[in-house]
Gaussian input, Z-matrix of N, CA and C with variables (Angstrom, degrees):
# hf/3-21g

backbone

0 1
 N
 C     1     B1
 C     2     B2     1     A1
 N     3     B3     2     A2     1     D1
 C     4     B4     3     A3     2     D2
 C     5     B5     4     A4     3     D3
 N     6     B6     5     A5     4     D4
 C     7     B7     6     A6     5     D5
 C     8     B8     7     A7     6     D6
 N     9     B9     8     A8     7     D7
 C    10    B10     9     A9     8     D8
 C    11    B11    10    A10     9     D9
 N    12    B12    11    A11    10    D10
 C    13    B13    12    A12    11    D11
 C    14    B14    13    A13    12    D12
 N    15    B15    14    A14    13    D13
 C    16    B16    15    A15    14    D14
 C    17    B17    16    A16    15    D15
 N    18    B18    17    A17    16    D16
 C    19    B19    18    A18    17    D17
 C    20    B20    19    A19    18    D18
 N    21    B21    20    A20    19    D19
 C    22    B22    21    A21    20    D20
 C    23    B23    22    A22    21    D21
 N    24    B24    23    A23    22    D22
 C    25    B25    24    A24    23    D23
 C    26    B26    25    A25    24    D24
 N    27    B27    26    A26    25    D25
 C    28    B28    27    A27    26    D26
 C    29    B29    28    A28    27    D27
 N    30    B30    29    A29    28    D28
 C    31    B31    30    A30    29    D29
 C    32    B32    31    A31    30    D30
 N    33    B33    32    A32    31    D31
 C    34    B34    33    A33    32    D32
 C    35    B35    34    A34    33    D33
 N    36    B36    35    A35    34    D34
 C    37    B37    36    A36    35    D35
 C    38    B38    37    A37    36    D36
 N    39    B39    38    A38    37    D37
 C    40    B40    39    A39    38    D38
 C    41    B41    40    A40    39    D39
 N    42    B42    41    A41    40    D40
 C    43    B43    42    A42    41    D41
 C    44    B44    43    A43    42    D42
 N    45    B45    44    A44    43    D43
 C    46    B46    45    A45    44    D44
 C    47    B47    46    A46    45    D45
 N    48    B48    47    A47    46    D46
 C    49    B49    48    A48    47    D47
 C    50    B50    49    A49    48    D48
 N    51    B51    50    A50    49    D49
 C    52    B52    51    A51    50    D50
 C    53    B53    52    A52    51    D51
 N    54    B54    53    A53    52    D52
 C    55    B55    54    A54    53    D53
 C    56    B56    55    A55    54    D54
 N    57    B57    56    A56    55    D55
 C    58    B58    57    A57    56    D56
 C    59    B59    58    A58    57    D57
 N    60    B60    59    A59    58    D58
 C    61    B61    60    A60    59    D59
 C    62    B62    61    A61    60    D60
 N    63    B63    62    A62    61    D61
 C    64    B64    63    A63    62    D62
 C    65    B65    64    A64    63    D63
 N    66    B66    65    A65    64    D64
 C    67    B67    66    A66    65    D65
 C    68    B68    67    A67    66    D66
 N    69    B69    68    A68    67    D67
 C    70    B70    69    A69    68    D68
 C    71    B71    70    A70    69    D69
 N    72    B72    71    A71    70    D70
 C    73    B73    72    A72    71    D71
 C    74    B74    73    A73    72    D72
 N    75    B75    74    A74    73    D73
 C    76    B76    75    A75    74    D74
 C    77    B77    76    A76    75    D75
 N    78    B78    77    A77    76    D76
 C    79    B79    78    A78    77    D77
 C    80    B80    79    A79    78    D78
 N    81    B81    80    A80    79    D79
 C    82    B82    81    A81    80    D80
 C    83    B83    82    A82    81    D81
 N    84    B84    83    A83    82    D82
 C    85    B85    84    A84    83    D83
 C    86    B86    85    A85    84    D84
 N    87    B87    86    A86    85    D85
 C    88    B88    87    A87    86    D86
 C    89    B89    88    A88    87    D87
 N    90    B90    89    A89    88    D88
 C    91    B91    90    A90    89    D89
 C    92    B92    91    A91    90    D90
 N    93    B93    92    A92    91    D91
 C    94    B94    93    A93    92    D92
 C    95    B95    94    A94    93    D93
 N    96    B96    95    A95    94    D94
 C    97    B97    96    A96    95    D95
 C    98    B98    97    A97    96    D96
 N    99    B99    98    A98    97    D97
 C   100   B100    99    A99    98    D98
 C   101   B101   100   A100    99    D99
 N   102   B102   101   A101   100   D100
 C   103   B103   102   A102   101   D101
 C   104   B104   103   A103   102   D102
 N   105   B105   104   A104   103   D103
 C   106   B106   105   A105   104   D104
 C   107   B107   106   A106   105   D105
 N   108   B108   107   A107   106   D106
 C   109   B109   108   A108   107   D107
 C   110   B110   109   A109   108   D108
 N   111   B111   110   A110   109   D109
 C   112   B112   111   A111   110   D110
 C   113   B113   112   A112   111   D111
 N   114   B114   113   A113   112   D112
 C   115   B115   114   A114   113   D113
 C   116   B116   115   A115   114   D114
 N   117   B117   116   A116   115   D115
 C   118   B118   117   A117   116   D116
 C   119   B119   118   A118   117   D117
 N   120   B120   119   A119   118   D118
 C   121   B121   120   A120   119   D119
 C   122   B122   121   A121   120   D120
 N   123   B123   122   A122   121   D121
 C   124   B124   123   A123   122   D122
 C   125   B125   124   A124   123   D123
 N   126   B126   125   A125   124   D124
 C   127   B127   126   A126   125   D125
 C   128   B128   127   A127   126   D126
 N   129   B129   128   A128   127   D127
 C   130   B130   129   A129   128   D128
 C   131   B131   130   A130   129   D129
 N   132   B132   131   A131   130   D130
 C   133   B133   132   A132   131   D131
 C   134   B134   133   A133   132   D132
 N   135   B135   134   A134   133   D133
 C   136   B136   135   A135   134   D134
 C   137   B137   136   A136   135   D135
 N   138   B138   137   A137   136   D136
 C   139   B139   138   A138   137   D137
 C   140   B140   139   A139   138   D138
 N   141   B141   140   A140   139   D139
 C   142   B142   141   A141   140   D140
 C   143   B143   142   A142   141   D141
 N   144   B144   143   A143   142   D142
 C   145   B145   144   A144   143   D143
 C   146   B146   145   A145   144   D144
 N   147   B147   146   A146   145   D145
 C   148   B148   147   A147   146   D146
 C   149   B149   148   A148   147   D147
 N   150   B150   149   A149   148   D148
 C   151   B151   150   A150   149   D149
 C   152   B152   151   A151   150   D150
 N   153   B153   152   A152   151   D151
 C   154   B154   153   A153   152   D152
 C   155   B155   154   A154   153   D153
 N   156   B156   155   A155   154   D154
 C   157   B157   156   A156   155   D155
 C   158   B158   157   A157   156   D156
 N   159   B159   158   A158   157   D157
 C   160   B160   159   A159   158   D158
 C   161   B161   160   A160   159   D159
 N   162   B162   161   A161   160   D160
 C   163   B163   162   A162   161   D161
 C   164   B164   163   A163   162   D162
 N   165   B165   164   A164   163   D163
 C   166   B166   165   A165   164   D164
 C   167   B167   166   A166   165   D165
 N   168   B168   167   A167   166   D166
 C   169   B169   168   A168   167   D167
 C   170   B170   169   A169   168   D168
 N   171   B171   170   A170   169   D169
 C   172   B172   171   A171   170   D170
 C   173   B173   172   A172   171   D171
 N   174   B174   173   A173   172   D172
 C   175   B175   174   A174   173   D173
 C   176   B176   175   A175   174   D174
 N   177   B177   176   A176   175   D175
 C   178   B178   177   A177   176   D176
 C   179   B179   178   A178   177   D177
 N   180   B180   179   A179   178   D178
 C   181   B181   180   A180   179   D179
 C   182   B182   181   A181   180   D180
 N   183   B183   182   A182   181   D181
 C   184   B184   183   A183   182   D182
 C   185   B185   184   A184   183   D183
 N   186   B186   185   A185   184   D184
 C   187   B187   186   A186   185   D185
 C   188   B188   187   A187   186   D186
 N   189   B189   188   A188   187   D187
 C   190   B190   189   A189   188   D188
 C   191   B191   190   A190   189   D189
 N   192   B192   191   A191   190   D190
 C   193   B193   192   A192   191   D191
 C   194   B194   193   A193   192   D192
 N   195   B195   194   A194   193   D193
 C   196   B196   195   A195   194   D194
 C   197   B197   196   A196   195   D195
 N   198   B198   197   A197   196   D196
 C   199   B199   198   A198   197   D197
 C   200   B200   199   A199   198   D198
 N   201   B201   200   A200   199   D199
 C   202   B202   201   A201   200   D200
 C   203   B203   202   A202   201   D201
 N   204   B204   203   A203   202   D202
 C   205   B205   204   A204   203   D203
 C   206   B206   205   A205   204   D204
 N   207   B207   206   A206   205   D205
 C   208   B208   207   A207   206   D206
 C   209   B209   208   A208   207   D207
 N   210   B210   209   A209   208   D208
 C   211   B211   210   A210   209   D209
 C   212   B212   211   A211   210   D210
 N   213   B213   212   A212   211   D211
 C   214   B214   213   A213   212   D212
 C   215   B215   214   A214   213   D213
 N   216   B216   215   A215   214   D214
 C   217   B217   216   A216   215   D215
 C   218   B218   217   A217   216   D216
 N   219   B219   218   A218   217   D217
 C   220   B220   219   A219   218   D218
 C   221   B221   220   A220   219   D219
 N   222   B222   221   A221   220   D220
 C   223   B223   222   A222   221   D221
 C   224   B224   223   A223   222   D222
 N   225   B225   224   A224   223   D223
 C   226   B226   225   A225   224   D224
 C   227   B227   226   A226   225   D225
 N   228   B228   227   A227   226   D226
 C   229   B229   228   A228   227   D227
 C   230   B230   229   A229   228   D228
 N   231   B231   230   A230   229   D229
 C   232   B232   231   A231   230   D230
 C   233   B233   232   A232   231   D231
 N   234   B234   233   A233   232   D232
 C   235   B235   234   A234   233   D233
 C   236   B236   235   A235   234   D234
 N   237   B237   236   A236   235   D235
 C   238   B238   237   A237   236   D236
 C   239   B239   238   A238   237   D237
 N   240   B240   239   A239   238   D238
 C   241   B241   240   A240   239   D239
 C   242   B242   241   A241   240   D240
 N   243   B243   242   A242   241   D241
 C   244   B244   243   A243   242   D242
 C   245   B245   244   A244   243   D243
 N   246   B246   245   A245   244   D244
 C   247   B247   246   A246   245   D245
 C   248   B248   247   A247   246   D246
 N   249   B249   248   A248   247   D247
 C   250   B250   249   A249   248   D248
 C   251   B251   250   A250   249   D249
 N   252   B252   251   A251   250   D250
 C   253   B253   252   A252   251   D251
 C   254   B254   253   A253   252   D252
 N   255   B255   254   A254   253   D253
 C   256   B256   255   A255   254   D254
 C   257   B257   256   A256   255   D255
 N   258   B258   257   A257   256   D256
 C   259   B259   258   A258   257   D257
 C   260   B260   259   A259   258   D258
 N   261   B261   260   A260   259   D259
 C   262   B262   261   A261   260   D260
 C   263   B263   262   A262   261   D261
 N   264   B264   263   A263   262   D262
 C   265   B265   264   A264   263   D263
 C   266   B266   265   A265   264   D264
 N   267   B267   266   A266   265   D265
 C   268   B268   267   A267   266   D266
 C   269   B269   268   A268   267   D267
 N   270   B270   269   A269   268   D268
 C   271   B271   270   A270   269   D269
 C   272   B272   271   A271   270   D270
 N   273   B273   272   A272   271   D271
 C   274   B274   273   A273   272   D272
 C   275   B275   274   A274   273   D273
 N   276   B276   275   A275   274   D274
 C   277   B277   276   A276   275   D275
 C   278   B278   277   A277   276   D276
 N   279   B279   278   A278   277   D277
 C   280   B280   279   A279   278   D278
 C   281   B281   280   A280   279   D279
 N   282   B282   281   A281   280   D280
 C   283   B283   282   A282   281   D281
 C   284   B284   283   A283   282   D282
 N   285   B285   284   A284   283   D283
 C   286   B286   285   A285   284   D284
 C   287   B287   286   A286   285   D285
 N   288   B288   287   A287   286   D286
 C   289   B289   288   A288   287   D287
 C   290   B290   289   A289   288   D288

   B1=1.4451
   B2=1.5213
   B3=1.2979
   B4=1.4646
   B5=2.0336
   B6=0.9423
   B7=1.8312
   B8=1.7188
   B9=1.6176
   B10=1.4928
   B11=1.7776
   B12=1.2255
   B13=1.5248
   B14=1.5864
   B15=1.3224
   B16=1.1822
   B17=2.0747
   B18=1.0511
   B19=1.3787
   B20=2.0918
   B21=1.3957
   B22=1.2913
   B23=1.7626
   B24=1.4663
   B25=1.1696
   B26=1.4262
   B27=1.5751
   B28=1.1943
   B29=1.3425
   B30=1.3337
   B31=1.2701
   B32=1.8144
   B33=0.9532
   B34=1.7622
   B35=1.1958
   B36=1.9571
   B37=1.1223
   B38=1.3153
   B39=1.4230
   B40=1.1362
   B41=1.2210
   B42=1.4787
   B43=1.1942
   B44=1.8300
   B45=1.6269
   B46=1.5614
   B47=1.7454
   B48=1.8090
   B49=1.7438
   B50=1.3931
   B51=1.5051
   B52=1.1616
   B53=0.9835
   B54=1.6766
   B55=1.4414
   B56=1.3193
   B57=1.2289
   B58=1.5297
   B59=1.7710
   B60=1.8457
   B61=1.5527
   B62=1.1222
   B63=1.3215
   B64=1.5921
   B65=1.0963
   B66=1.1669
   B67=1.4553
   B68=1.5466
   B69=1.4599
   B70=1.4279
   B71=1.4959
   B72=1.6970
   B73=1.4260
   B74=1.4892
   B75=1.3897
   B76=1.5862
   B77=1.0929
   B78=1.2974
   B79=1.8550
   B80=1.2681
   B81=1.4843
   B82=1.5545
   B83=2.0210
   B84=1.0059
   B85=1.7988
   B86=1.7773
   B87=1.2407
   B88=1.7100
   B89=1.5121
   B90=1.3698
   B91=1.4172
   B92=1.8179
   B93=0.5302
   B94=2.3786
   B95=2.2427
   B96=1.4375
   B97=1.9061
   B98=1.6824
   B99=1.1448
   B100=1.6729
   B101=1.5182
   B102=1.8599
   B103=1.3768
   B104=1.7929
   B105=1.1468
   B106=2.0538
   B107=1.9308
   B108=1.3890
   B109=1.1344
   B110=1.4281
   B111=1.9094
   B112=1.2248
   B113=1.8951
   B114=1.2389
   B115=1.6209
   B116=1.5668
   B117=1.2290
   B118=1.7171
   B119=1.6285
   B120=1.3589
   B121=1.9531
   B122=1.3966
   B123=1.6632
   B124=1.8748
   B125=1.1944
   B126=1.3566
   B127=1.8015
   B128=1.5160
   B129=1.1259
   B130=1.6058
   B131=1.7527
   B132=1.7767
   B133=1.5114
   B134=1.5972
   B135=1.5434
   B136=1.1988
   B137=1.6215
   B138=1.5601
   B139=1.5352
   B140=1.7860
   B141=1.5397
   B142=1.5891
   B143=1.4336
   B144=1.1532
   B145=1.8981
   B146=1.5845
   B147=0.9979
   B148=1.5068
   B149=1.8402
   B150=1.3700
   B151=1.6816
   B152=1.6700
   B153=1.6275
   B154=2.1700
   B155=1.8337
   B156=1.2957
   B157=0.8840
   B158=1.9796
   B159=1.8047
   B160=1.6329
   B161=1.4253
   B162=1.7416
   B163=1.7737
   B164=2.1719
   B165=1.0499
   B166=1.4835
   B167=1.3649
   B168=1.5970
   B169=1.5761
   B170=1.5862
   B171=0.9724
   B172=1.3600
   B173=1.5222
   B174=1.1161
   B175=1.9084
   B176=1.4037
   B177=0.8628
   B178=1.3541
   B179=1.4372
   B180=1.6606
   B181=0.9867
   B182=1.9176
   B183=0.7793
   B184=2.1055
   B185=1.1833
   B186=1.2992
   B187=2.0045
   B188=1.4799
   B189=1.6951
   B190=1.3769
   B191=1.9726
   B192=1.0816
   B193=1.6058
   B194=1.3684
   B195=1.4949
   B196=1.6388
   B197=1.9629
   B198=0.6872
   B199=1.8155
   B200=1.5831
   B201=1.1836
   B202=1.7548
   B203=1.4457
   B204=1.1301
   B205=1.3720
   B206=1.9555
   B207=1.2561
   B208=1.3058
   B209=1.4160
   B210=1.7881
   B211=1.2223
   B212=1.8782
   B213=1.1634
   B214=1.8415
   B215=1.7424
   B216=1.7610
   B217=0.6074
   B218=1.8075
   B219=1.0157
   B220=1.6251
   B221=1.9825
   B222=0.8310
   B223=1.6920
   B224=0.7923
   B225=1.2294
   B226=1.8996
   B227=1.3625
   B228=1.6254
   B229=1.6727
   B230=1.7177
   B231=0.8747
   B232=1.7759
   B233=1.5595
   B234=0.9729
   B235=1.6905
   B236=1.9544
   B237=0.9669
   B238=1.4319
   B239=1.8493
   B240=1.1538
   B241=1.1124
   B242=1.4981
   B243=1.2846
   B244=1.6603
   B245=1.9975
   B246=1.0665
   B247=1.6408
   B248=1.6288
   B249=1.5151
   B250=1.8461
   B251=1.7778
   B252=1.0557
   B253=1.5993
   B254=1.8674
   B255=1.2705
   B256=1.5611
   B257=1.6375
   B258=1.8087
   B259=1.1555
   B260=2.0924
   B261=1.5179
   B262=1.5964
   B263=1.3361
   B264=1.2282
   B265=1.6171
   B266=1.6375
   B267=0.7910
   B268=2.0613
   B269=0.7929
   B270=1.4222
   B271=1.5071
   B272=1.3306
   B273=0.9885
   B274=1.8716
   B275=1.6080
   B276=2.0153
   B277=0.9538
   B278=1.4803
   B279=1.2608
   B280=1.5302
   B281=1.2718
   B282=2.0510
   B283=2.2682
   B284=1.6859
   B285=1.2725
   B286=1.4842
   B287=1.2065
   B288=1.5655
   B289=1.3038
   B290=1.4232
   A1=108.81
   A2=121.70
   A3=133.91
   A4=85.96
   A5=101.25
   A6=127.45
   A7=89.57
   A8=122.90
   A9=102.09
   A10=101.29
   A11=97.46
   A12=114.78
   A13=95.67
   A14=109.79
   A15=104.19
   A16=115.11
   A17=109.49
   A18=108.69
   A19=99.92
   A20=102.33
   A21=132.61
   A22=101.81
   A23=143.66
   A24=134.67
   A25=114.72
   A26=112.20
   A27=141.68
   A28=123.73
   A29=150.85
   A30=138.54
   A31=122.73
   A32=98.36
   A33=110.43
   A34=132.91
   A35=114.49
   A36=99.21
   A37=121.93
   A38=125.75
   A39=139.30
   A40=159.86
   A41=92.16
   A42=127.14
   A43=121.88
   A44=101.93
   A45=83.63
   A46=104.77
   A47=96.57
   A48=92.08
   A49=101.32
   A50=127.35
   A51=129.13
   A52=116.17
   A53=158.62
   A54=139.27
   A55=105.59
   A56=151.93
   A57=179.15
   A58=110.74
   A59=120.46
   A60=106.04
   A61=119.58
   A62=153.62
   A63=131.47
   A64=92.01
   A65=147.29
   A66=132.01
   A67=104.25
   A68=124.30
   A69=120.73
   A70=100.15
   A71=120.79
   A72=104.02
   A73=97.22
   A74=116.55
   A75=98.54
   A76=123.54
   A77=123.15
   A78=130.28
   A79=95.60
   A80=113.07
   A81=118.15
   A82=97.19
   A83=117.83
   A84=101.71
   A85=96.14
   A86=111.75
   A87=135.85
   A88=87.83
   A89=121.28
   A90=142.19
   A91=96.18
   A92=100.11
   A93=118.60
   A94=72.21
   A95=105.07
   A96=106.60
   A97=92.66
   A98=112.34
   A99=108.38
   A100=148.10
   A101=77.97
   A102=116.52
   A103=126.89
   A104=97.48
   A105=133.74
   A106=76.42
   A107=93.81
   A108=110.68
   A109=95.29
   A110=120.56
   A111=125.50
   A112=119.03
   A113=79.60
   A114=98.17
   A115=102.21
   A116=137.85
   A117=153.51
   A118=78.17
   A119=107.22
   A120=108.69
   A121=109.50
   A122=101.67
   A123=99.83
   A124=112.79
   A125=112.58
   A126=95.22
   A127=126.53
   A128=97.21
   A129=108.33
   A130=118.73
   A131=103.48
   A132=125.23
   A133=123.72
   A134=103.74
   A135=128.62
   A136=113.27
   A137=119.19
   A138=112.89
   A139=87.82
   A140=118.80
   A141=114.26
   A142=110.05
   A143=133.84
   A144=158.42
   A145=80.96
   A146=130.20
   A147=131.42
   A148=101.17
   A149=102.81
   A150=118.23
   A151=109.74
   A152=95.97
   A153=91.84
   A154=92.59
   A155=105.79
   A156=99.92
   A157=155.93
   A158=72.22
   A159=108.41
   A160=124.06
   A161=100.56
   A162=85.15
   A163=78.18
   A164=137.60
   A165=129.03
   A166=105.38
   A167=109.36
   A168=107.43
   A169=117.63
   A170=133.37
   A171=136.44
   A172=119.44
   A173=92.79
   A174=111.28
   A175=134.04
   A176=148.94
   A177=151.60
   A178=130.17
   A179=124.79
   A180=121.83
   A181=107.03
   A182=107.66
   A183=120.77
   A184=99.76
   A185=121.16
   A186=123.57
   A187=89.43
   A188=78.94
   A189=115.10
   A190=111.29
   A191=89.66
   A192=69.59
   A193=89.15
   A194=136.84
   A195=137.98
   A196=97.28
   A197=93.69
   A198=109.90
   A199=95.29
   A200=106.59
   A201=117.36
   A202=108.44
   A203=135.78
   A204=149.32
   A205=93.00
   A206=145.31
   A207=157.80
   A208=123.76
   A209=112.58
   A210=108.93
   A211=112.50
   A212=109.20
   A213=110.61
   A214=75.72
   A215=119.19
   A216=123.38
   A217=142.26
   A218=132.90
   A219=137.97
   A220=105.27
   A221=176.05
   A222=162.79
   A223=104.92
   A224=93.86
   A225=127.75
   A226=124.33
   A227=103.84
   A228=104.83
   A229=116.82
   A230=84.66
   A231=97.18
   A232=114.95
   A233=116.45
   A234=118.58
   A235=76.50
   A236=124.90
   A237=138.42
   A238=112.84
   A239=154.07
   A240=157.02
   A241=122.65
   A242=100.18
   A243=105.53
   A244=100.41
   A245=115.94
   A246=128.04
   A247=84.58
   A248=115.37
   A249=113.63
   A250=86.57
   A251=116.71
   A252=106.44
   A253=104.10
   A254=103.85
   A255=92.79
   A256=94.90
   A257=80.32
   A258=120.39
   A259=111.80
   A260=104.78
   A261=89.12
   A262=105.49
   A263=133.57
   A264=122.60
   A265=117.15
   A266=136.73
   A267=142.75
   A268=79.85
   A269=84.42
   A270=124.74
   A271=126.45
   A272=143.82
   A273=115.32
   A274=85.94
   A275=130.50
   A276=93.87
   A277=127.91
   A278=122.20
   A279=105.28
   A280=80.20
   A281=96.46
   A282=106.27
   A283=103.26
   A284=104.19
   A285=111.72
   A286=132.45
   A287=135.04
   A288=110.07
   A289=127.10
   D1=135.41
   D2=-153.06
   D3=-93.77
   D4=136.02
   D5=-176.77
   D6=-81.49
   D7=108.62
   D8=161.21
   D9=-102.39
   D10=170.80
   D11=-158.98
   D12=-118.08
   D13=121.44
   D14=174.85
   D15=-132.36
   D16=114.61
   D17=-153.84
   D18=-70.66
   D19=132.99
   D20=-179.10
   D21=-79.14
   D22=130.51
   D23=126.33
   D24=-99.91
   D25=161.13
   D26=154.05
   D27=-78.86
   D28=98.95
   D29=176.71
   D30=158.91
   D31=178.36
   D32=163.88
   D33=-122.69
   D34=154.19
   D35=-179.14
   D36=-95.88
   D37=-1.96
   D38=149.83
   D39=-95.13
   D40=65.46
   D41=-163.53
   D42=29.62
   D43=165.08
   D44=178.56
   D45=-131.36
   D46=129.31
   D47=178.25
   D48=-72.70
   D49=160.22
   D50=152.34
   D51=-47.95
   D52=-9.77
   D53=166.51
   D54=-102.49
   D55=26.23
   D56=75.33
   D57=-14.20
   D58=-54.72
   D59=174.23
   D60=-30.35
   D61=-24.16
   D62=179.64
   D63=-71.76
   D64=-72.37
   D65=-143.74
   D66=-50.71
   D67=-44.75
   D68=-172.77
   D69=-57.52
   D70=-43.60
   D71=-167.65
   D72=-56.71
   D73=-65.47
   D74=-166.67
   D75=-19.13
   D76=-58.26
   D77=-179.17
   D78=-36.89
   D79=-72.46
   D80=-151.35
   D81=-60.73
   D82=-17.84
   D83=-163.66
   D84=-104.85
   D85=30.03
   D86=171.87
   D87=-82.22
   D88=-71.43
   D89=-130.79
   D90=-75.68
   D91=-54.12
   D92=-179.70
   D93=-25.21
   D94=-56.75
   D95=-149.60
   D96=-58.88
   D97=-39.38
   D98=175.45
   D99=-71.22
   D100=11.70
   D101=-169.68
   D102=45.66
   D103=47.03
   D104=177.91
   D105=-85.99
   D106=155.06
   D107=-173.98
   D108=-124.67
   D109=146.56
   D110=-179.85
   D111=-33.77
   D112=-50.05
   D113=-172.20
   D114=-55.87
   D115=-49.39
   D116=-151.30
   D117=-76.59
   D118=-72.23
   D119=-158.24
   D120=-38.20
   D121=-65.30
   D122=171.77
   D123=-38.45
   D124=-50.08
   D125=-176.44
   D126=-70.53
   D127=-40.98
   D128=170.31
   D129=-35.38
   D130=-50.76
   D131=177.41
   D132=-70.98
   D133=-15.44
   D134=-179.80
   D135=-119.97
   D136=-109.55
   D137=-137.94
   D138=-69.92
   D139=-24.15
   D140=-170.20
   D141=-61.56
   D142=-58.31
   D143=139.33
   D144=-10.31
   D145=-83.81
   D146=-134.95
   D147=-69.42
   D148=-34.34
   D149=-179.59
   D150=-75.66
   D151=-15.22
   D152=-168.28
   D153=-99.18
   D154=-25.79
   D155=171.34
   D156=-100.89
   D157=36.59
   D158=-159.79
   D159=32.77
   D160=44.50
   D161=-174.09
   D162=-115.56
   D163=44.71
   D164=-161.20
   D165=-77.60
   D166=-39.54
   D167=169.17
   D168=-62.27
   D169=3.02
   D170=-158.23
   D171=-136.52
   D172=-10.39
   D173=178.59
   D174=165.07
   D175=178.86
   D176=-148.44
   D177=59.96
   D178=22.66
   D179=145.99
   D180=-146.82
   D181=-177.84
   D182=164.70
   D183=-77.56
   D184=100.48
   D185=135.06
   D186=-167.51
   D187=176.36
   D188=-163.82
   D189=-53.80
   D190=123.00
   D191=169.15
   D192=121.55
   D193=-39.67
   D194=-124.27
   D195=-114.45
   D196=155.37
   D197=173.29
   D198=-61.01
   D199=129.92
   D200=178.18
   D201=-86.17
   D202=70.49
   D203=-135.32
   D204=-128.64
   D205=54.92
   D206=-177.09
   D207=-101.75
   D208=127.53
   D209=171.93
   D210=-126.64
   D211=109.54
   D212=-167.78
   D213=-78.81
   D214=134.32
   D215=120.66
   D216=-101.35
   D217=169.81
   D218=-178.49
   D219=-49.79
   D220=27.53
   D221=-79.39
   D222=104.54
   D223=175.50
   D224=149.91
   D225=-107.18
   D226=99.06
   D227=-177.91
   D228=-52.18
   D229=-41.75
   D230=175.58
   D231=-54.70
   D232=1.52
   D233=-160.45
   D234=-138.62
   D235=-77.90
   D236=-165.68
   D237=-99.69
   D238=153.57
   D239=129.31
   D240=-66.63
   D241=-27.34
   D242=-168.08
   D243=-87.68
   D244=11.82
   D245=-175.14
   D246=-83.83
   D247=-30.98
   D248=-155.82
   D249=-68.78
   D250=-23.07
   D251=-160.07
   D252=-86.40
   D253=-2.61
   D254=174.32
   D255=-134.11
   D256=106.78
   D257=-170.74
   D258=-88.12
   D259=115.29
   D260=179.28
   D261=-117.95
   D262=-18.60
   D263=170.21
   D264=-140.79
   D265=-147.80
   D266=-146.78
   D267=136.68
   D268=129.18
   D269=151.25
   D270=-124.04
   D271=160.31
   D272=-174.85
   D273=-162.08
   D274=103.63
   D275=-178.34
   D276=89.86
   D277=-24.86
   D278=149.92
   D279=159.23
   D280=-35.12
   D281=-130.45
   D282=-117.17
   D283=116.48
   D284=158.78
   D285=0.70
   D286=93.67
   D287=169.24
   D288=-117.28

């Protein structure tokens, strides 16, 4: 039986203010139970999202060239999810918000 592949995102389509991110973490700390690994979810919420939604040349990861689109949180999401909720900078675009 042939394996179909069906690509998973993380995210919303309506956008998220910074006093609204918890609710997205919740979503994302669903995924750990489906046994998605820290590393997969970020991507999923990021460069995967950014590729379904044909903007990939334009954002969803760090390099040159790319929309400065950054969130430093306090942790290591990769180790923890709940690090996403202590939030220390945004960027959206280059510029501080």
């Amino acid at each position: 039986m042939a394996q179909l592949e069906v690509p998973m995102l993380a995210g919303t389509d309506a956008g998220v203010p910074r006093a609204m991110f918890d609710k997205l973490v919740n979503t994302l700390e669903f995924y750990p139970y489906l046994g998605i690994s820290n590393e997969k979810i970020i991507d999923m919420a990021t460069t995967d999202a950014a590729r379904a939604l044909g903007i990939a040349s334009e954002t969803g990861r760090l390099a040159a060239g790319y929309r400065a689109d950054i969130l430093a949180v306090d942790g290591n999401p990769l180790e923890d999810l709940d690090a996403l909720r202590i939030v220390r900078l945004v960027m959206a675009s280059g510029r501080h918000e």
